[in-house]
N, C-alpha and C positions, 0 to 999 in steps of 0.2 A: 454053639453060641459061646463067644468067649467071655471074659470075667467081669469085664462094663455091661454086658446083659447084648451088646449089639452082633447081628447075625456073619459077620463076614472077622476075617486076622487082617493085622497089618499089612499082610502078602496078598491076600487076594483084594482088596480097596486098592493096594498099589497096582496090581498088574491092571486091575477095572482102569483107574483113573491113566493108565495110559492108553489106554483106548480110545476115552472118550473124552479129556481133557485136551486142552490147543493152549500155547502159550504166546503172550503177544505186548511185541514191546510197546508202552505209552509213556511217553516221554520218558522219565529217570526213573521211571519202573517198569517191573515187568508181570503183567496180569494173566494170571492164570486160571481158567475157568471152564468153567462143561456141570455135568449134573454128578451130585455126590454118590460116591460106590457103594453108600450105606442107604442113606434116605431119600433119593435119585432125586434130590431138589436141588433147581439150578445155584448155582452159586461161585463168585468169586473171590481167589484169595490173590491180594498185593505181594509182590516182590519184591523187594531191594536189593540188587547185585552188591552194593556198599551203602553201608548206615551213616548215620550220624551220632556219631558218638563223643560222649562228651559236648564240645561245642568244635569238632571237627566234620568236614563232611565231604566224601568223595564218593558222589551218584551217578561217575562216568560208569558206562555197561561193556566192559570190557571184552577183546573177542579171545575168543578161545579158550572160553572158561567155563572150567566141569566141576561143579558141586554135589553133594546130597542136601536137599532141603525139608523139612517138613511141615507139610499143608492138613490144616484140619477142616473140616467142614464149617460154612460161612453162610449158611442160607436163614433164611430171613423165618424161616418158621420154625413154630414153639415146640420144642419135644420135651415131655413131661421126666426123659429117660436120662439126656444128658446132663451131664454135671460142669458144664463150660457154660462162656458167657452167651454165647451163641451154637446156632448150627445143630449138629442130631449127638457132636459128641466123638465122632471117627477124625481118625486121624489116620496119616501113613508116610512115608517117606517116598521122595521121588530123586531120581540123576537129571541132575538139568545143564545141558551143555549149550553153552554160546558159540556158533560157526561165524568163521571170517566172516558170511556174509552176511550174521547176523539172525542167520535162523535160529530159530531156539527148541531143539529134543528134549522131551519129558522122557522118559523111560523107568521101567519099574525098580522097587528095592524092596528087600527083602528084609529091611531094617528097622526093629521094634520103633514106635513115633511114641512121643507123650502128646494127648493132645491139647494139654495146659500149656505146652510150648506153642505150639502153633495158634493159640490164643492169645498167648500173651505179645506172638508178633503181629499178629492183625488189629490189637489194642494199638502198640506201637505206633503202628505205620497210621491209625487213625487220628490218634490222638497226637500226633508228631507235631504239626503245625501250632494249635492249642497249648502246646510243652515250652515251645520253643519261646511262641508267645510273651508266654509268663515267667519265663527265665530273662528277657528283652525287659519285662515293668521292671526287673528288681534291677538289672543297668540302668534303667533310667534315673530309680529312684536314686541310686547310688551315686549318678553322676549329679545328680540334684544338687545332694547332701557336700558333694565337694566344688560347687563350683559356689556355693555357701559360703565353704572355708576360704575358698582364696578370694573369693571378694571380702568377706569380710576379714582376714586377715592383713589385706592389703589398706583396706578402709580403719583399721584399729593401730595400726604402723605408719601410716602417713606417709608425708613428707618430711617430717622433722627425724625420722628415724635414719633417711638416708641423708640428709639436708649436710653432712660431716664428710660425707664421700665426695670422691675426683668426681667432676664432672662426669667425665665417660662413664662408669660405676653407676651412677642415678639414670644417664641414658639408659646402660644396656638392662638394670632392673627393670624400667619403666617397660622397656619395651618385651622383657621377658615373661613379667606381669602381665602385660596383656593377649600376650601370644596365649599365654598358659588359658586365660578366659576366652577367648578366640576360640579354642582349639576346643573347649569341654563344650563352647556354644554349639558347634559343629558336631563334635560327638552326640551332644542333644538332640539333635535333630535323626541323626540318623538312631539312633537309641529308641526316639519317637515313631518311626519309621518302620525298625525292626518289631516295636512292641503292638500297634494297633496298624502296621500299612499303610499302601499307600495307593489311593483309586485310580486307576488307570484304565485305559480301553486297551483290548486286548483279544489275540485269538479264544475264539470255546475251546474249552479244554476235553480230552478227550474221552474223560472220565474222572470222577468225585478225585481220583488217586493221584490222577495228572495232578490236579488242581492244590492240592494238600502238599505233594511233593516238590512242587515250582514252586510255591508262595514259602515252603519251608526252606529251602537252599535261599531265595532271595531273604526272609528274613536274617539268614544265619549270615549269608554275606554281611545284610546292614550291623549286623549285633557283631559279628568280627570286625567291620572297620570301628564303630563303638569303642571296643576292647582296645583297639589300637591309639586310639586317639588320645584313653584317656590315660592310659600310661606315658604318653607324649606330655601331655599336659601335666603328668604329676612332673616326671622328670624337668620338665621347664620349670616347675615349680621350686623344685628343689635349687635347680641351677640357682634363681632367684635370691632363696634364701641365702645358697652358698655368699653369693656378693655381697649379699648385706651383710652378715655377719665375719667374713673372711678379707672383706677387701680392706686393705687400710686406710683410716683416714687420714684427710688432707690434714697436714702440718695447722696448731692453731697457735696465732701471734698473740699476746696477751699487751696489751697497751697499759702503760704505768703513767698515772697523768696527775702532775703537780699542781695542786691551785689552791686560790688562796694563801700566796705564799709560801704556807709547810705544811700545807693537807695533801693528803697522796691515798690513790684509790687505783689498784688494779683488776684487770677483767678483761673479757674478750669484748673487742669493738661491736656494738648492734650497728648504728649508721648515725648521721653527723646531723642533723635537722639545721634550721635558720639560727637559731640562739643557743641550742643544748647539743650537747655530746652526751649518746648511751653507751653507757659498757655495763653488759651485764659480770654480775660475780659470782653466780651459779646459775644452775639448773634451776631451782627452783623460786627464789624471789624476780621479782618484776626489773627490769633493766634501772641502772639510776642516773637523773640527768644530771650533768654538770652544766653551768653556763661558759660558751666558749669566753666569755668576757671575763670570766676567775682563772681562766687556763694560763700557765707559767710553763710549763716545760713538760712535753710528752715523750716517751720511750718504747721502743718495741722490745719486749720479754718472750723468751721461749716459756716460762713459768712465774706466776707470779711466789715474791718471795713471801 
């Protein structure tokens, strides 16, 4: 007996478990299953030739490829004995080779297993879709929170902020402003996508693992276009700003206008009405009218003096 209390070593469970374990590809994993060499209850343990890590993921099953893996026991009944989340508690190491043509050899190893590790990858691999999920609501929220900002940025900046710039300048904001909303509208969607799915008919899947593993690479694709969109969208955003604050403005004529004889009022021209002429003289008082009928002599200024 060794020192978990269970009757078999690492070496003998491995050499059992290739006996009577089969390994068998389902879709972007690989499932390995027969009855455990400890508590000979059936059970399955999931494979991933390639993880998803981080928010990367390459689930192609590559050929000609020879690892050691370690599998722990997975079966669905209570042992009062083991100290894992599942299974009797045995663990062991296996060689697992992929042939060109796709077959896949178990063979034994002779290599101590932990079998918290091999728990903690079948947590993984269960809980993988779930993970992914919930890393997808915080993109969403996140793109929430900024397509907030540039609408209301854009809404608290008006028109009167650009209103000074070249015409082209107001085009091309106008129109980078909206791309930038465009583009997070679109990231929302699939951000929505990646975080709750999307119904679709479809083949049965092959098993609970297929299932878990297809819907996890499609959510990661939507939550990668996501990520891509909205760093588009800030960058357009930026661009944005750059024009506003960087493009020069248009040249402003200041109009010097006599009337009344020897009264004089300068300011930049607002527009001409039926009887009054505006010019405002700052920023912040109301435009003032003069009547064209006191008007004597008007001048164009680069500055009023």
């Amino acid at each position: 007996m060794n020192k978990t209390g269970l009757l078999r070593s690492w070496e003998e469970w491995s050499k059992k478990a290739e006996k009577d374990f089969t390994a068998k590809l389902q879709g972007k994993i690989i499932a390995i299953s027969g009855k455990c060499p400890e508590c000979q209850h059936q059970m399955l343990f999931p494979y991933a030739p390639k993880i998803i890590l981080g928010l990367k993921v390459k689930t192609e099953i590559l050929s000609r490829e020879e690892r050691t893996i370690t599998i722990s026991c997975t079966c669905n009944v209570k042992h009062d004995t083991s100290t894992t989340a599942r299974g009797c508690g045995a663990a062991w190491k296996m060689g697992l080779e992929i042939k060109e043509n796709g077959q896949i050899i178990l063979t034994a190893s002779t290599e101590p297993a932990d079998s918290n590790e091999g728990d903690f990858w079948y947590t993984y691999n269960e809980k993988l879709l779930e993970n992914l999920r919930a890393v997808s609501e915080k993109w969403q929220v996140g793109l929430a929170s900024l397509v907030t900002l540039v609408t209301g940025y854009s809404a608290i900046k008006g028109r009167e902020s650009i209103a000074k710039l070249p015409a082209w300048a107001q085009i091309t904001i106008g129109v980078l402003i909206l791309s930038a909303v465009a583009t997070q509208i679109i990231g929302a969607f699939f951000a929505l996508k990646a975080a709750h799915g999307s119904p679709r008919m479809g083949k049965h899947p092959d098993s609970k693992w297929t299932y878990i593993f297809d819907e996890a690479t499609l959510t990661l694709k939507n939550l990668n276009i996501t990520k891509i969109l909205t760093f588009i969208s800030i960058l357009i955003f930026i661009l944005a700003i750059g024009f506003t604050w960087y493009v020069p403005e248009k040249p402003i004529s200041y109009l010097q206008v006599t009337y009344n004889e020897k009264d004089k009022i300068c300011g930049e021209l607002v527009d001409i009405q039926e009887t009054n002429l505006r010019i405002k003289l700052n920023s912040f008082d109301d435009p003032t009218k003069i009547p064209l009928q006191g008007i004597k002599s008007m001048e164009l200024l680069t500055e009023c003096k």
